[in-house]
Each structure stands twice: as C-alpha cells, then as structure tokens.
C-alpha positions in Angstrom: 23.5 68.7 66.6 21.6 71.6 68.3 18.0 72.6 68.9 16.8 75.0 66.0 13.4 75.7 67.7 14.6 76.7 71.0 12.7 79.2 72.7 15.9 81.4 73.2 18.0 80.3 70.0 21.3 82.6 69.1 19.5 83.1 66.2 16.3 84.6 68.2 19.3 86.6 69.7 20.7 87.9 66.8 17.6 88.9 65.3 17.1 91.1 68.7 20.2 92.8 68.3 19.9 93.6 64.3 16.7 95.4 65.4 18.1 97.2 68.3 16.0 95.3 70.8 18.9 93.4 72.8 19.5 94.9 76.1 23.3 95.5 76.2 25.4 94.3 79.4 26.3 97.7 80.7 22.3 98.4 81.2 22.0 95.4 83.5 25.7 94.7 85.2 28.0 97.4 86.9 30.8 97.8 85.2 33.7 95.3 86.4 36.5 98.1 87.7 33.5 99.8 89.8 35.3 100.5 93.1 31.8 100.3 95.1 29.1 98.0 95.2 26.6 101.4 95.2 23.9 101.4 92.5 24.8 104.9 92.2 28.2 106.2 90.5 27.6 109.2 93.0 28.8 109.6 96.4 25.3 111.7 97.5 21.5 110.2 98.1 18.9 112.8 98.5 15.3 113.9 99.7 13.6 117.1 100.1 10.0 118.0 101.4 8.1 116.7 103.8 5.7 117.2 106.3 5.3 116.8 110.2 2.3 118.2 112.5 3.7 121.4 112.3 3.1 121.5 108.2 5.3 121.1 104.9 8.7 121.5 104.2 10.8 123.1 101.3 14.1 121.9 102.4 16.6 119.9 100.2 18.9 117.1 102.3 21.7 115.3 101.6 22.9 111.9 102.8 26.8 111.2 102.1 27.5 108.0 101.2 31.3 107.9 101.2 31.2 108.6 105.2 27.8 106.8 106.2 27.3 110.3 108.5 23.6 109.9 109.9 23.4 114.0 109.9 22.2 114.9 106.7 23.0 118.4 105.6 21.1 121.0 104.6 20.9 121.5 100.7 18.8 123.9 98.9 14.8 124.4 98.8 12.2 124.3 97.0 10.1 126.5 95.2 7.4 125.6 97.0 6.8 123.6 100.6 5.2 120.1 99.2 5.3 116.5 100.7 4.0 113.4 98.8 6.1 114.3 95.6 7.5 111.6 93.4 11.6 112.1 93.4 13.5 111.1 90.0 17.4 111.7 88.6 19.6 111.7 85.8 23.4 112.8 86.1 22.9 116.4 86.6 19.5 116.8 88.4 17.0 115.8 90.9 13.4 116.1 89.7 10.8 116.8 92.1 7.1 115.7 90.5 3.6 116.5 92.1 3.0 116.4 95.7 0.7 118.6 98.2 1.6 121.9 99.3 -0.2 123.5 102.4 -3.3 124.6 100.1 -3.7 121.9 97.7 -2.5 118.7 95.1 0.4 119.7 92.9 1.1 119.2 88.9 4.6 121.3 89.2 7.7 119.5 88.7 10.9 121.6 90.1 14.5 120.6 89.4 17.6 120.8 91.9 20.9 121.4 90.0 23.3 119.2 91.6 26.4 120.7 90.6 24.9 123.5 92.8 22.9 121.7 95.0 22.6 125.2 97.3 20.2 126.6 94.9 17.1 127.0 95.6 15.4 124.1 93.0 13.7 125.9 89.1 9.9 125.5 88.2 10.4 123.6 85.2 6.9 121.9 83.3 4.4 120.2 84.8 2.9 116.6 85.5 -0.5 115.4 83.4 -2.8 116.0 86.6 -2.0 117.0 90.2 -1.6 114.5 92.8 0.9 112.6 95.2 2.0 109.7 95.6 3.1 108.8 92.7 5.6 106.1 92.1 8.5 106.9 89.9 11.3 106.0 88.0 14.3 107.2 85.7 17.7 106.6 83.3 19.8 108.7 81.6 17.1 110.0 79.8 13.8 110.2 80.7 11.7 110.2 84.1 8.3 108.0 84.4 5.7 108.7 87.2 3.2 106.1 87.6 -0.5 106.7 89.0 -0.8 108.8 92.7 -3.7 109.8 94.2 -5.6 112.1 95.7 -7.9 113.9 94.7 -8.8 111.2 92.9 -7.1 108.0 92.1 -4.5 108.0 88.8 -3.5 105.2 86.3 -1.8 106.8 84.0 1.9 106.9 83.2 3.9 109.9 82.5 7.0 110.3 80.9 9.6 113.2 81.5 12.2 114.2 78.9 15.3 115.2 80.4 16.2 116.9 77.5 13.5 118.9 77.0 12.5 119.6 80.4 10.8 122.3 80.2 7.9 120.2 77.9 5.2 118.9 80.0 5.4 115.2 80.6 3.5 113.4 77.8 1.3 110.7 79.1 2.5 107.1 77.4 -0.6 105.2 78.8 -2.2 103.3 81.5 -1.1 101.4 84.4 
C-alpha cells in the first residue's frame, strides 16, 4: 500500500532522471575515500589584488593548505593592479572578473594558470559592464558573476565559459 500522489514519489524521481534533471550524488557529497574533509581536492587557496592607503595591488598569493602556514607566498601578478574583483576557478585556472584599477571600474577578466601559478595572469574576454563587487561562483564548467556596483548598481548575471574563454561572458538574466 503506498502513497501514489506523494509530493516526492519514485515515480516523480524517475521522471527527473529520464530527463536529465536529477542531480547525481557526486554533485552534492564528497566522494567516500576523500582523505580530507576540504571542499577543495587541491592543496592551495588563493587571492590576488587588493588595495591599502598606499593604492592597488597586482600581486597573486597563495595560502597552503596541507601545512596551515599563515605566510602566504608570493605567486604571480596581474595584468593590471585592481581590487574589488570577483575571484572564480575550475581545475586548471583562477579567473579574475571586474574590479577597480587606480584610474577607473574594470570589465577585464584575467586568468592565472595554475600549473604555473608564477606567470604573470592572461587578458582573456571581458565582463557585460565594468564594476566591482560582484559576487561570484563556479564548477567544472562555467563561472557566474552576479550584480556589483559602482558606477552604478548591477543586476544582471553573467556567465563565463571555461571552454571558450576567450568569448565574453553572455549575460543569462537578472538577479
């Protein structure tokens, strides 16, 4: 005897994953013979610009995890000095998105190669409209900034392509 109008039935469920719309365990649990509790399968966090009364920064840090060592060290740069920039990731590279440079808002978004994270980071493509502050996002294939500000306040959402990184972001909608 079971419930056939349940609100999450199997066969509500099944439907879902015939179309492709089921989310499957590996996108929402770390996989079971994960040595670390980390979020990340990588052993390195990092950040790069800033700014501080004395202006912007270019510089590229790196935090490693595996030895907890509160001295960051010094990475590459930047193309450009810029703080306020939205960070995102996939496997290979770090994306830096928008920001402000000493003379104004930024669209550009710069990658760091992290299999040569000495490199100074690439001009790739470019966000919908400059500004900082954006929030952002990312998986294995594709980067989102959300809204920013400055010069004027932003709702829209854009969408990199890892893949095709050197494409413009396309703008999906609305916040």
């Amino acid at each position: 005897m079971g419930i056939r109008q349940d609100v999450f039935g199997l066969e509500q469920v099944y439907r879902l994953q015939v179309e492709g719309d089921w989310t499957n365990k590996n996108e929402v649990f770390m996989p079971s013979d994960s040595s670390s509790y980390s979020v990340s399968p990588w052993n390195y966090g990092y950040w790069a610009g800033g700014e501080d009364p004395s202006g912007t920064y270019s510089l590229v840090q790196r935090i490693d995890y595996s030895n907890d060592d509160i001295n960051p060290s010094s990475r590459g740069v930047l193309v450009a000095q810029v703080n306020g920039a939205a960070g995102i990731s996939n496997v290979n590279f770090g994306y830096i998105c928008g920001g402000h440079s000493g003379s104004g808002f930024v669209d550009q978004i710069s990658r760091l190669d992290f299999g040569n994270d000495t490199a100074t980071s690439v001009d790739k493509c470019n966000v919908s409209s400059s500004r900082q502050r954006m929030g952002a996002t990312s998986n294995k294939s594709y980067g989102y900034m959300v809204g920013g500000g400055d010069p004027s306040n932003e709702s829209t959402v854009d969408r990199l392509d890892f893949m095709n990184d050197t494409t413009n972001t396309v703008t999906k909608g609305p916040l």
